[in-house]
C-alpha positions in Angstrom: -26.2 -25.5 -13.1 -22.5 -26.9 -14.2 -22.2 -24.0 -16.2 -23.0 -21.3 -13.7 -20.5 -23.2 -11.3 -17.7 -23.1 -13.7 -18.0 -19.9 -14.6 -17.9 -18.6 -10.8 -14.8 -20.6 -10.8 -13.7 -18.8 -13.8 -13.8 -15.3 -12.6 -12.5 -16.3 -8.4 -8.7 -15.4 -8.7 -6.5 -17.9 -7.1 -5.1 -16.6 -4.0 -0.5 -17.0 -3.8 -0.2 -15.6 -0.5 -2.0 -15.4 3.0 -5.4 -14.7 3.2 -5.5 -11.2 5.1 -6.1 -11.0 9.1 -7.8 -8.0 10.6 -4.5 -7.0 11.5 -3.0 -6.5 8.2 -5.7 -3.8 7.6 -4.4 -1.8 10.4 -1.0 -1.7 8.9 -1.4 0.3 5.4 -3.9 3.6 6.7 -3.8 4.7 3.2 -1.8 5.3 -0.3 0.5 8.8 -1.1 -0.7 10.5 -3.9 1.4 12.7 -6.0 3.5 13.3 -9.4 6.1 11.9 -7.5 4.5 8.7 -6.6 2.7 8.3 -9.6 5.8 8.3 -11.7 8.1 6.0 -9.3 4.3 3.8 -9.8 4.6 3.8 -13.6 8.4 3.5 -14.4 9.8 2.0 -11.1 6.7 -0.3 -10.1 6.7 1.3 -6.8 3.8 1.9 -4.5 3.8 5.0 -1.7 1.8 4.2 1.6 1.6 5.8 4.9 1.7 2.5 7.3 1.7 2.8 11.0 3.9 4.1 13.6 5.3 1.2 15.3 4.8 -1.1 12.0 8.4 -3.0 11.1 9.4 -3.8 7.3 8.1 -7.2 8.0 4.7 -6.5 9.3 4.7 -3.8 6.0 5.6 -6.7 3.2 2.9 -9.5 5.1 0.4 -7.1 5.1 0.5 -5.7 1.6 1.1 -9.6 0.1 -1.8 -10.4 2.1 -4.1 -7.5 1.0 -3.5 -7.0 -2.3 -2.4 -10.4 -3.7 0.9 -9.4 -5.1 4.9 -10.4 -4.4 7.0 -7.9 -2.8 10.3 -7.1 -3.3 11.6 -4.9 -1.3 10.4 -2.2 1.8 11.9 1.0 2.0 10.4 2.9 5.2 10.8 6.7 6.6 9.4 8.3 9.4 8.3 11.8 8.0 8.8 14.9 10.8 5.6 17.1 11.6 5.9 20.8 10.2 4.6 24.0 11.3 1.3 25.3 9.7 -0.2 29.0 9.5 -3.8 29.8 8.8 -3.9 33.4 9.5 -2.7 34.5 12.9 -3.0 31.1 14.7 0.3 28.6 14.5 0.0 25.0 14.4 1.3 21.9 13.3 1.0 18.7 10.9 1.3 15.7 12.9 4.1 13.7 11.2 3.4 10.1 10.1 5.3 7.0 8.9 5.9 5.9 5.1 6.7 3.4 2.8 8.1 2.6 -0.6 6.9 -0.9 -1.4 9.0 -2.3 -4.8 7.1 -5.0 -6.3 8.0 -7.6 -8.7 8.0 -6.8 -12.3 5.5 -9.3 -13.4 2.8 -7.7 -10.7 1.1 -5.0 -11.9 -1.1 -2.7 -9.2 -2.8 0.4 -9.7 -3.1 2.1 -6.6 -5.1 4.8 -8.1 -8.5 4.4 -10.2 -8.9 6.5 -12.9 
């Protein structure tokens, strides 16, 4: 029975930060993935997210501490403009959304991305 403890204890990764609210999961909707991102992931160790509209740079850095267990360094954000859309004779548009580039400390390592 010991051993079965201590080897749940073992493989249960010791939390640094905040234990994530239901709120924090509202805040990062999901990751951006392209060349682009994927290379500022690999030689920058920065991470591409669409967040919410109203979300802040603070709300951003809690949240993604929180969620993925990591220490952030910095939060760039950028609203992104809606664009006009074709398919065939009917016009449309791209609703426009809000990003953001989330630097993280050297020593963290996150792959956003399974391959």
């Amino acid at each position: 029975m010991a051993k079965a403890k201590k080897a749940v204890e073992e493989v249960v990764e010791e939390r640094k930060y905040a234990a994530p609210q239901t709120g924090d999961f509202d805040v990062i909707v999901k990751p951006i993935v392209t060349e682009k991102t994927m290379n500022l992931q690999k030689e920058q160790n920065k991470i591409t997210v669409v967040v919410k509209k109203d979300a802040n740079k603070v709300q951003i850095k809690l949240a993604f501490e929180a969620i993925f267990n990591v220490k952030v360094i910095d939060v760039k954000v950028m609203n992104v403009g809606p664009r006009a859309k074709r398919m065939g004779r009917y016009e449309g548009s791209i609703s426009g959304y809000k990003k953001a580039i989330v630097t993280l400390d050297p020593s963290e390592n996150l792959n956003v991305v399974s391959e």
